[in-house]
N, C-alpha and C positions, 0 to 999 in steps of 0.2 A: 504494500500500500504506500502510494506517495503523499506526502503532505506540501501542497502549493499554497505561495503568498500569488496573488495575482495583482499587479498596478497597472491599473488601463493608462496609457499615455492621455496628459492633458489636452495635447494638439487631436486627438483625433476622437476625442469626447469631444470637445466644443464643434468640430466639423459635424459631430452625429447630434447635438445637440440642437443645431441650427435643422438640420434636418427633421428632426423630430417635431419641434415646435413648429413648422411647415406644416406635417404631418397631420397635426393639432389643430391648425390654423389659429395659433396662437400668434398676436404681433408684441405683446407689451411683455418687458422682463420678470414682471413682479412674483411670478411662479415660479421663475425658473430654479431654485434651491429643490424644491419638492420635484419639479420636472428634472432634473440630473439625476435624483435619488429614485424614479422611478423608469428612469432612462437603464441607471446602472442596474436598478433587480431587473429589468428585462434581458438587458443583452445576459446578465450570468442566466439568469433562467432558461434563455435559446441555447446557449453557451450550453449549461451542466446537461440538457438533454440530450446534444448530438455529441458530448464531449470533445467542444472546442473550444478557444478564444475566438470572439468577435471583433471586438476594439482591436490595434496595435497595443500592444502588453508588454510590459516588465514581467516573466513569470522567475519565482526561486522556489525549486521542487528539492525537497529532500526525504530520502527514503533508506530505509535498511534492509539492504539482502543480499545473498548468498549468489557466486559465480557459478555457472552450469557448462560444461565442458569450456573452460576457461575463458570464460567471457561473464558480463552483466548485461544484460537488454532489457530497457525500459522504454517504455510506449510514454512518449510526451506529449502533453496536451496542443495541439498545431490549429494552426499551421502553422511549424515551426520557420521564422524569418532567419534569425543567426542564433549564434550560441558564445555568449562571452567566455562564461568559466565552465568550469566541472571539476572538484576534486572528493576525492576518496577518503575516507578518513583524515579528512583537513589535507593531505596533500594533494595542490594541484596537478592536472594530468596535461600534457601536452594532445592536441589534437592530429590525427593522422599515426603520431605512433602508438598514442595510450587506446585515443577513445575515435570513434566517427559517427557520424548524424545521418543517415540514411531518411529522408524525408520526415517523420516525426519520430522515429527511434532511434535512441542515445545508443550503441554497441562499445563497452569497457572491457579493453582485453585483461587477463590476468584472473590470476585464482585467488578467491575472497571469501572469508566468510564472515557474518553478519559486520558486512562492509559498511558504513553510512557515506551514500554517494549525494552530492550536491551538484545541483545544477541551477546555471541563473540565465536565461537565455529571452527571445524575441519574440513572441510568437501575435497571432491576427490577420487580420483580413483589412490588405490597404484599401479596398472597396468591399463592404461585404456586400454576397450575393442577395439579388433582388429578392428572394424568396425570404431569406433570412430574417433581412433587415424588414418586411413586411410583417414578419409574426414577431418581431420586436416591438415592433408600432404598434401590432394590436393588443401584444401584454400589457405595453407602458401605457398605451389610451386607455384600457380597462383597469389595470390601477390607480391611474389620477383622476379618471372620470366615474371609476366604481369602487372604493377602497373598503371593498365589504370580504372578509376572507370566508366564501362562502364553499359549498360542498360542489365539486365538478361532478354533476352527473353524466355528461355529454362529453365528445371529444370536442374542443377547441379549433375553432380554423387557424391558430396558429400550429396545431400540433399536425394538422394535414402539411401545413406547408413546411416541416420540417421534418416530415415522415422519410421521405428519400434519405436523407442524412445520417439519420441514427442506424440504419446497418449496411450502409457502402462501408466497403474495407478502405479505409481511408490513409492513403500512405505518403499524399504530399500537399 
């Protein structure tokens, strides 16, 4: 199991933000504190259900586990953009000889056992997909225009439009 800090980049909140309040047809600022707060539980909501980032992201993942025919492979929350650091038990790993990033999976060579592997990298969608960003707008329009946390008995038209996503094998 990994444990991730996720920090959406500034720059690419306030581009979703202006978009959203479009969305909204909202012109005046006055909401916007509640509109960001319910901007950010959408996109995690879209996000945790296909397990991705949406925004441009700072992520720092760290998890504890054991190497399987001399390697570590962990599935990273992506789209992975870059990868700054990664190191193993506090020591840093050089990329290309230690470790490499195959489209969202980290691969750490070397035999380990309950290794604690750290990674701090890039990951988002410099434009998310039309579909995406749709059942983002209808989560955050239904939370700031209905803030009732009530029983879902029906599926959601956001969960249609992100039904494709949650079982493509998703590898870049």
């Amino acid at each position: 199991m990994m444990d991730e800090t996720i920090l959406a980049n500034n720059g690419a909140l306030d581009q979703l933000m202006a978009k959203f309040k479009n969305h909204l047809r909202l012109t005046s600022d006055d909401a916007d504190a509640d509109l960001r707060d319910k901007l950010l539980s959408a996109l995690t909501s879209v996000g945790h259900d296909i397990h991705r980032i949406l925004p441009m992201s700072t992520v720092k993942a760290t998890a504890i586990v054991d190497s399987v025919g001399g390697r570590i492979v962990l599935k990273l929350r992506g789209p992975v953009c870059s990868v700054a650091s990664v190191s193993v038990n506090g020591a840093a790993i050089k990329e290309g000889e230690d470790y490499k990033v195959i489209g969202n999976t980290l691969q750490i060579s070397g035999d380990y056992k309950e290794a604690t592997v750290e990674v701090q990298y890039q990951a988002g969608y410099e434009t998310i997909p039309a579909d995406m960003w749709e059942a983002v707008c209808l989560r955050g329009a239904g939370a700031y225009s209905n803030p009732l946390d009530t029983v879902q008995e029906r599926q959601r038209a956001s969960d249609a439009l992100i039904r494709p996503y949650r079982f493509k094998n998703w590898i870049s």
